[in-house]
C-alpha positions in Angstrom: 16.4 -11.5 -7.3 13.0 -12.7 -8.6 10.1 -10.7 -9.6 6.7 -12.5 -7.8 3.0 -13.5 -8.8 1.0 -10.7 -7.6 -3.0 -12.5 -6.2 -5.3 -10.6 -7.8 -9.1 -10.3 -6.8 -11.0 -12.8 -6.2 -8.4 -14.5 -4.9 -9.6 -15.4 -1.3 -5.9 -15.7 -0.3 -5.8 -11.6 -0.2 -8.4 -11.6 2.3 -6.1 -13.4 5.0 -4.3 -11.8 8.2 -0.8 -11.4 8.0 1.7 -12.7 11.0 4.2 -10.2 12.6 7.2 -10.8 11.5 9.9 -12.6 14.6 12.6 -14.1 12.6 15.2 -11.1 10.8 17.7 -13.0 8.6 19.2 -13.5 5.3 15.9 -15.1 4.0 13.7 -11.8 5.2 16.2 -9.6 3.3 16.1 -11.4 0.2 12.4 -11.8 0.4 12.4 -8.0 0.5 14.6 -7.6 -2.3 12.2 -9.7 -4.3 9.3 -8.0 -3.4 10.7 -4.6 -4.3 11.3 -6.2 -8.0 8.2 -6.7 -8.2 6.2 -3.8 -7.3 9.0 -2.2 -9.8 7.4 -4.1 -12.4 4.2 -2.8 -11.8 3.1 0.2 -13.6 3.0 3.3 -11.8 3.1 1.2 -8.3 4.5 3.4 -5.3 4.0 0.7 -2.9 3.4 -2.9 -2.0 2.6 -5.6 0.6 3.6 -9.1 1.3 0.1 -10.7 1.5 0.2 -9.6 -2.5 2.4 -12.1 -3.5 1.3 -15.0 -1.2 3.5 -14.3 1.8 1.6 -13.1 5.1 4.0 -11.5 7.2 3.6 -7.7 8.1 6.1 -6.2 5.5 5.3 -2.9 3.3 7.5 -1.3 1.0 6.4 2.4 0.2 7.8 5.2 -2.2 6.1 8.0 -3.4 9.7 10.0 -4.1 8.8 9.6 -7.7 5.5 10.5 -7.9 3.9 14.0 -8.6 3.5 14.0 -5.0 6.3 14.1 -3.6 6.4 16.2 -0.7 7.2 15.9 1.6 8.1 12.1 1.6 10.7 10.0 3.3 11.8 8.4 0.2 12.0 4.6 -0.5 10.5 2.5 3.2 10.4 -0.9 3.6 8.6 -1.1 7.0 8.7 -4.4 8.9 5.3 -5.0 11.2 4.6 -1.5 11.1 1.7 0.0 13.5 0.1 3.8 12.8 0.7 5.1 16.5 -1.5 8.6 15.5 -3.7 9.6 12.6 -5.8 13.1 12.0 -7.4 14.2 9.5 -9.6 12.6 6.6 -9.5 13.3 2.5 -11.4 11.1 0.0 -8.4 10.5 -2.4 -8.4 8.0 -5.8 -6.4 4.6 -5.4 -5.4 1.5 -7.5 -3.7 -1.4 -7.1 -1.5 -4.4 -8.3 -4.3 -7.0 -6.7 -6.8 -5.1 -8.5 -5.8 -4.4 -11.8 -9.3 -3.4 -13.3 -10.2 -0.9 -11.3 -9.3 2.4 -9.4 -11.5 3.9 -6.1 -12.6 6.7 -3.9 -11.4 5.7 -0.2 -11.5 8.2 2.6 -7.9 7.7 4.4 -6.4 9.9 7.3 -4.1 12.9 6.3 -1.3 12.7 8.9 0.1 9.8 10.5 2.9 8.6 13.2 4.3 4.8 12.6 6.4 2.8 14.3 8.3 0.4 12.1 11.2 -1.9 12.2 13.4 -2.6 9.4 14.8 -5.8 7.7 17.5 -6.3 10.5 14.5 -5.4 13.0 16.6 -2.2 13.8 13.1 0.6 15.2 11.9 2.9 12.8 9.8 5.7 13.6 7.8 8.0 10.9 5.2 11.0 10.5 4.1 11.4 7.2 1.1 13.3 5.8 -0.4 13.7 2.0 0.5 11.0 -0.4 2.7 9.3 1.5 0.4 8.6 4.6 -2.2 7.2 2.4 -0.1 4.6 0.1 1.2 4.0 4.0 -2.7 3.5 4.8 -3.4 1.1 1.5 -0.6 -1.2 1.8 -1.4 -1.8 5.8 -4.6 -2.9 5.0 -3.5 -5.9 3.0 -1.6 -6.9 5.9 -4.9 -7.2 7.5 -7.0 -8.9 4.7 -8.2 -5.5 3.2 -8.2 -4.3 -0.3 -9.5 -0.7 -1.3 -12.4 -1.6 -2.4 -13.5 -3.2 0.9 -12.8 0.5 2.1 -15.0 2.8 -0.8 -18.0 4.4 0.1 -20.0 2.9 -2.7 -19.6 1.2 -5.4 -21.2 2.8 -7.6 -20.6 5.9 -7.3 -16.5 5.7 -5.9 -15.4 2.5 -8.4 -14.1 3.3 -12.2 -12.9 0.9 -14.3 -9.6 1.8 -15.3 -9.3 2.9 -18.7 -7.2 0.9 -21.6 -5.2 2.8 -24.1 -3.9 1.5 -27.2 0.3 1.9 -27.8 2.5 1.1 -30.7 0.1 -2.0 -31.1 0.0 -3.0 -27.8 -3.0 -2.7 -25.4 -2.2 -0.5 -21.7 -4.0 -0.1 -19.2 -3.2 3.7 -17.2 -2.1 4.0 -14.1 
């Protein structure tokens, strides 16, 4: 396994449409595997998308499990072209990400969802999900379509905060 370079804004790349996925082999898995390394090795990260390490195919891996949000949850989901079939609801909720390391945001995101999915051996997945989980679902979708959350807040200046930097045994950290 390899941990990836995650694009980070401005890079135009994360502003590109991501293929559906046709082809479920060996290579597909252990792309997966590498992407789940990474997002490990960012801090605090529940989720990730393929388009955030330079590869635009419709994959998302997702888990909340560990957050203080838990539930309800469905636990760790790696999600191959994955489509929201229903959404209710709306709640402004506060989001970062890998691709935008500086800063978190006020985005307004549906409540509940339904999903269809496949997984890495293109087996059909189906989901509902709600809280948490349905809007790290919602953020890591929209870089499969060339969106980042800041595309998505209200305004600018009143819904973007620059994330804070802490100091630790010496070494400078920015919070999660």
């Amino acid at each position: 396994m390899a941990s990836l370079e995650i694009l980070k804004v401005p890079d135009e790349r994360l502003k590109q449409a991501s293929e559906p996925v046709d082809v479920f082999d060996d290579i597909l898995r252990t792309f997966v595997k590498d992407l789940e390394e990474t997002r490990q090795m960012g801090p605090g990260a529940v989720g990730i998308a393929a388009p955030q390490v330079g590869h635009f195919q419709r994959i998302v891996i997702v888990d909340v499990s560990k957050t203080r949000k838990p539930v309800p949850n469905h636990g760790y989901m790696v999600l191959v072209n994955p489509e929201i079939t229903h959404w209710e609801g709306y709640e402004m909720g506060r989001e970062g990400c890998l691709s935008v390391p500086d800063y978190t945001g006020n985005v307004i995101r549906a409540t509940r969802l339904e999903v269809k999915a496949q997984d890495p051996w293109g087996k059909p997945l189906e989901y509902g999900m709600e809280g948490f989980e349905a809007r790290a679902l919602q953020h890591e979708m929209d870089h499969l379509d060339g969106m980042l959350f800041i595309d998505r807040v209200v305004s600018r200046r009143t819904d973007l905060f620059r994330r804070k930097v802490y100091q630790k045994g010496g070494k400078s950290r920015k919070s999660s």
